[in-house]
C-alpha positions in Angstrom: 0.0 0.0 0.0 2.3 2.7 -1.4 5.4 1.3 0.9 8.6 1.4 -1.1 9.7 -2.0 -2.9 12.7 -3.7 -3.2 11.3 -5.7 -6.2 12.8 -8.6 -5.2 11.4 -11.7 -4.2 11.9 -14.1 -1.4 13.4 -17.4 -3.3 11.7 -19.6 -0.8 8.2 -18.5 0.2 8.1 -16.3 -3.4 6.2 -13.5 -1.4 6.1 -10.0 -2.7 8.4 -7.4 -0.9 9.6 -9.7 1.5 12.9 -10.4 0.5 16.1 -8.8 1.7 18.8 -6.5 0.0 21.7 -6.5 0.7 20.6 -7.4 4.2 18.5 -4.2 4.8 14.6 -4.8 5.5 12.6 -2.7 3.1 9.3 -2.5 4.9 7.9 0.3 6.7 6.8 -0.8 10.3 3.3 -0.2 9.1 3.8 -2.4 6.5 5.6 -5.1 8.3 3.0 -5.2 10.7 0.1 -5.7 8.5 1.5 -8.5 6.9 2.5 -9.7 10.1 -0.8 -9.7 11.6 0.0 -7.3 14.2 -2.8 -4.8 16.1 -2.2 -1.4 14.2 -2.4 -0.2 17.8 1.4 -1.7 18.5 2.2 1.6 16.0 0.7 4.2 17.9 3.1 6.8 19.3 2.6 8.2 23.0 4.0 10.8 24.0 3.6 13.0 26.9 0.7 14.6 25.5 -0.5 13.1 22.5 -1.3 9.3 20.9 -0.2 10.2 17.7 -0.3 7.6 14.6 1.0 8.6 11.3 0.7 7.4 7.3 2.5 10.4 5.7 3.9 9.5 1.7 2.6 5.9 1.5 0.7 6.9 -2.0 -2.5 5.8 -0.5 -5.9 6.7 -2.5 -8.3 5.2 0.4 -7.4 5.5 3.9 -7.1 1.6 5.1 -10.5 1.2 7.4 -8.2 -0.4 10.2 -7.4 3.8 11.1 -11.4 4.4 12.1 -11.2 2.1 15.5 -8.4 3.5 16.5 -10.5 5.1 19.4 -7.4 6.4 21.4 -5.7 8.1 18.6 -5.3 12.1 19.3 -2.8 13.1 16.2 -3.4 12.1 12.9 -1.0 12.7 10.0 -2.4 11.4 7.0 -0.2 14.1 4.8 0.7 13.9 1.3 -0.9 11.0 -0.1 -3.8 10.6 -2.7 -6.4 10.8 -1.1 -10.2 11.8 -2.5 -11.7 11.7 0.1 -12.1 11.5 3.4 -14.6 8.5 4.5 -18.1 9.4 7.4 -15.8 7.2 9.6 -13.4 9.8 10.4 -16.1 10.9 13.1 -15.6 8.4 15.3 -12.2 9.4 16.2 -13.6 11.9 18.8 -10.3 12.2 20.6 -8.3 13.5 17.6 -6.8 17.1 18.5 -4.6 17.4 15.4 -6.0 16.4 12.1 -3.4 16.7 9.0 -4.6 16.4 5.6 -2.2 18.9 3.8 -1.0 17.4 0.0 -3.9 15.3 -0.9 -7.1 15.5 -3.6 -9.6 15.7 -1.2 -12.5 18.0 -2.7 -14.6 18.6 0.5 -14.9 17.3 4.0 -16.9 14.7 5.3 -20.4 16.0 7.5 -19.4 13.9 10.3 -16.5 16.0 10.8 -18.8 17.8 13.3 -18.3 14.9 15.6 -14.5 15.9 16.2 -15.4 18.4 19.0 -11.4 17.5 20.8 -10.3 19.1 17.5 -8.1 22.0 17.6 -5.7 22.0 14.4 -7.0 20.8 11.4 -4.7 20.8 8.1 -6.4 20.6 4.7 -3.6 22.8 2.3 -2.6 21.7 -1.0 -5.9 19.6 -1.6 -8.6 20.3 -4.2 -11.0 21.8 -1.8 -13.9 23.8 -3.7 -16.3 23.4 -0.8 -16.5 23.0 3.2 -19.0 21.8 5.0 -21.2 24.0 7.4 -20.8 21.3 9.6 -17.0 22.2 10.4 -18.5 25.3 12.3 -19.3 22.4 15.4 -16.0 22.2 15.9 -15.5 24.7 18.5 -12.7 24.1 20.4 -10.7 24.5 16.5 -7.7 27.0 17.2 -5.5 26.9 13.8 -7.7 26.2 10.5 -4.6 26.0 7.4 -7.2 25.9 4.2 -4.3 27.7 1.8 -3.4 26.3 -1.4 -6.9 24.9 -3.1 -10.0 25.9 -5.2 -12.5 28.0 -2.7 -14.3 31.0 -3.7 -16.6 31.5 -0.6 -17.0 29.5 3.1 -20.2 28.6 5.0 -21.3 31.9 7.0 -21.6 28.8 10.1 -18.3 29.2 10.6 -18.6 32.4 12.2 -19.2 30.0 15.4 -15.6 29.1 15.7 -15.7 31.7 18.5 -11.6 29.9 19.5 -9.9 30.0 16.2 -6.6 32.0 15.9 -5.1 31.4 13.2 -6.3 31.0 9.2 -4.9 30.7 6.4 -6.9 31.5 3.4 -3.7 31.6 1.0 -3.8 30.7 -2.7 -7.5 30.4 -3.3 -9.7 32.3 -5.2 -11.6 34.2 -2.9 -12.9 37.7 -4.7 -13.8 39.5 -1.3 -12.7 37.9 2.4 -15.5 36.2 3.9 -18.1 38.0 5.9 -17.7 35.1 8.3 -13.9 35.6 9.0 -14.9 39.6 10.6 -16.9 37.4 13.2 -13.8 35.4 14.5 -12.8 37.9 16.9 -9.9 35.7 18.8 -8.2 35.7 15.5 -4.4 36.6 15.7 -3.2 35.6 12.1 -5.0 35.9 8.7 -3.4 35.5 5.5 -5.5 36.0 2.1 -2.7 36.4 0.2 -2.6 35.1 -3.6 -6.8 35.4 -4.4 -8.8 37.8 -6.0 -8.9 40.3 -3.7 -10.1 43.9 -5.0 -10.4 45.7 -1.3 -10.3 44.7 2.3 -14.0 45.3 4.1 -13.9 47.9 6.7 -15.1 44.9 8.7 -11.3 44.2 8.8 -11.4 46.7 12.0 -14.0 44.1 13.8 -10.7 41.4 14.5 -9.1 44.0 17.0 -6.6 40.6 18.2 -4.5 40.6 14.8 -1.0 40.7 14.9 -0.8 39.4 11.5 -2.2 40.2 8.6 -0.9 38.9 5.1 -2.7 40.0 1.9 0.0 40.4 -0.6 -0.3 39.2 -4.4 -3.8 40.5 -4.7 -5.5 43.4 -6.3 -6.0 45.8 -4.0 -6.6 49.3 -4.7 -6.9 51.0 -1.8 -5.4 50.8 1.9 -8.3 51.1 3.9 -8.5 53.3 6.9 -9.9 51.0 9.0 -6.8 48.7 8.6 -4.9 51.7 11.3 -7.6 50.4 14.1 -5.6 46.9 14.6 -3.0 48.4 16.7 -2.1 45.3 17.8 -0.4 44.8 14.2 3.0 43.4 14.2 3.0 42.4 10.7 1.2 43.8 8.0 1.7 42.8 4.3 0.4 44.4 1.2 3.1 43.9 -1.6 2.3 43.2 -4.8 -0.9 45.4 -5.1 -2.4 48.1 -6.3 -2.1 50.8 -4.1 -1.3 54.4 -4.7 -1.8 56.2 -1.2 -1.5 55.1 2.2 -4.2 56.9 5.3 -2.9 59.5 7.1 -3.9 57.3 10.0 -1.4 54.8 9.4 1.3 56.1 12.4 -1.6 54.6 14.8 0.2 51.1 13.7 2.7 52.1 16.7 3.4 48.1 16.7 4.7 48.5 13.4 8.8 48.2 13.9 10.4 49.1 10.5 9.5 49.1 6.6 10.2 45.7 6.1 11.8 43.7 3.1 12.1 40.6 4.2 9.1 38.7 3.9 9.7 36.6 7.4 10.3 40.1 8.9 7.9 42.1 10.9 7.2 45.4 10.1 5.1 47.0 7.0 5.3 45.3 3.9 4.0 47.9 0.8 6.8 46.7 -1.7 6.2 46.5 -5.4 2.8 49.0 -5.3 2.2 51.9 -8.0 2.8 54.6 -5.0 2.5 58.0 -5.9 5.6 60.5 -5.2 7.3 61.3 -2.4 5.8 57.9 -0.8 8.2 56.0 -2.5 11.4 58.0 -1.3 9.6 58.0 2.3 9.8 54.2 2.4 13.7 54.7 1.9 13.6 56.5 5.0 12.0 54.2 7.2 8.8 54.2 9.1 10.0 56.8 11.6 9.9 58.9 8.5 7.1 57.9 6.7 5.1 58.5 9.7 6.1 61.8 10.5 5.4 62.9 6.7 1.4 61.0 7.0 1.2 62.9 10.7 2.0 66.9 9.0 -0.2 65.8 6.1 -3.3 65.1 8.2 -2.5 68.5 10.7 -2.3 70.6 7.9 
């Protein structure tokens, strides 16, 4: 199932992938103990915190049904693989805390998702997703939702009830305008919508007071809302590669802001690569200190 093969055979029994090169077994353990006869259960990892099992680059286009009575299971990495989809069974693992699905074909989510209610970090990047279900807005106690890299346009307005999550990653979809649902997660401390379809930000932006991140480079956007200079608790804030021609007088309120920043793992204001009218651009040179005391005389005068 996806494990890598030796292609040679045992001379004796003339079993598949059970022979030996040059003296070096070439099963996985998961492998080995399927065909073995072992309890998938002798796999599971504990650790201080977690019962974690993992199935991560075993080509797999089904998840073997062995995974769904795996009651006690808490982490589940079933990364980069085939998969289409994701059976109803997935529900009764109520215990799972960490889901990862990242670098698979999945199109949606199952319904029973709903049943997960441990859940707090659920990875579904680099799929096929065009859809969620409203369902997913049960999961309450979800905390980091990574949804970057697949084909949605729009989310269910249910999951305006994830009154815990803090971090989402909207990345590399194709959203045209950011959810209305998002402006209703108000614990959120990281967003990125960067690489969509993005025209403008809402002034519902000012509604998620927690951010210290906000990422919406590689867009469209014309214009550097105001409202954006409420989040004071910015740390990061990243509009390159947009449209933008002006910046709000208001923007020195950012006093989290550190520097202008290049680097895109820095903090700081990212506006590189903008059409920015003159002397903005020469300002930037200068550093924040500067740009903000040029934005501050503007709006006094």
């Amino acid at each position: 199932m996806g494990a890598r093969q030796s292609g040679a055979r045992c001379k004796d029994k003339g079993l598949p992938g059970r022979g030996v090169l040059r003296g070096r077994q070439k099963f996985s353990p998961w492998d080995d103990a399927l065909l073995s006869g072992r309890d998938p259960r002798c796999l599971l990892k504990r650790g201080l915190r977690h019962v974690s099992f993992s199935l991560v680059t075993k080509g797999m286009t089904d998840a073997p049904d062995f995974l769904w009575s795996l009651s006690e299971v808490q982490k589940l990495n079933l990364s980069h693989n085939q998969l289409r989809a994701l059976p109803p069974e997935v529900g009764k693992l109520t215990r799972l805390v960490v889901l990862n699905l990242c670098g698979n074909r999945l199109k949606t989510l199952p319904r029973e998702v709903s049943l997960l209610q441990s859940l707090k970090v659920l990875f579904v990047h680099m799929n096929c997703l065009t859809e969620l279900p409203a369902e997913l807005s049960a999961c309450r106690n979800l905390e980091v939702l990574s949804l970057s890299h697949n084909f949605l346009s729009q989310l269910p307005a249910s999951l305006a009830d994830l009154s815990r999550l803090r971090k989402l990653n909207l990345s590399h979809n194709r959203f045209a305008h950011i959810p209305v649902c998002v402006f209703s997660l108000r614990e959120l401390d990281f967003l990125h919508v960067g690489s969509n379809r993005l025209e403008n930000i809402a002034e519902s932006i000012q509604c998620l007071a927690s951010l210290q991140i906000f990422i919406a480079e590689s867009n469209n956007i014309h214009t550097f809302p105001r409202s954006l200079c409420l989040l004071t608790s910015l740390e990061l804030l990243n509009l390159n590669d947009n449209d933008i021609q002006t910046l709000p007088e208001e923007l020195y309120l950012l006093c989290r802001l550190a520097r202008i920043a290049w680097n895109p793992m820095d903090k700081g204001l990212h506006i590189s690569h903008n059409p920015l009218s003159k002397p903005l651009p020469e300002l930037l040179e200068g550093g924040l200190e500067m740009l903000f005391s040029y934005l501050k005389d503007k709006k006094h005068t």
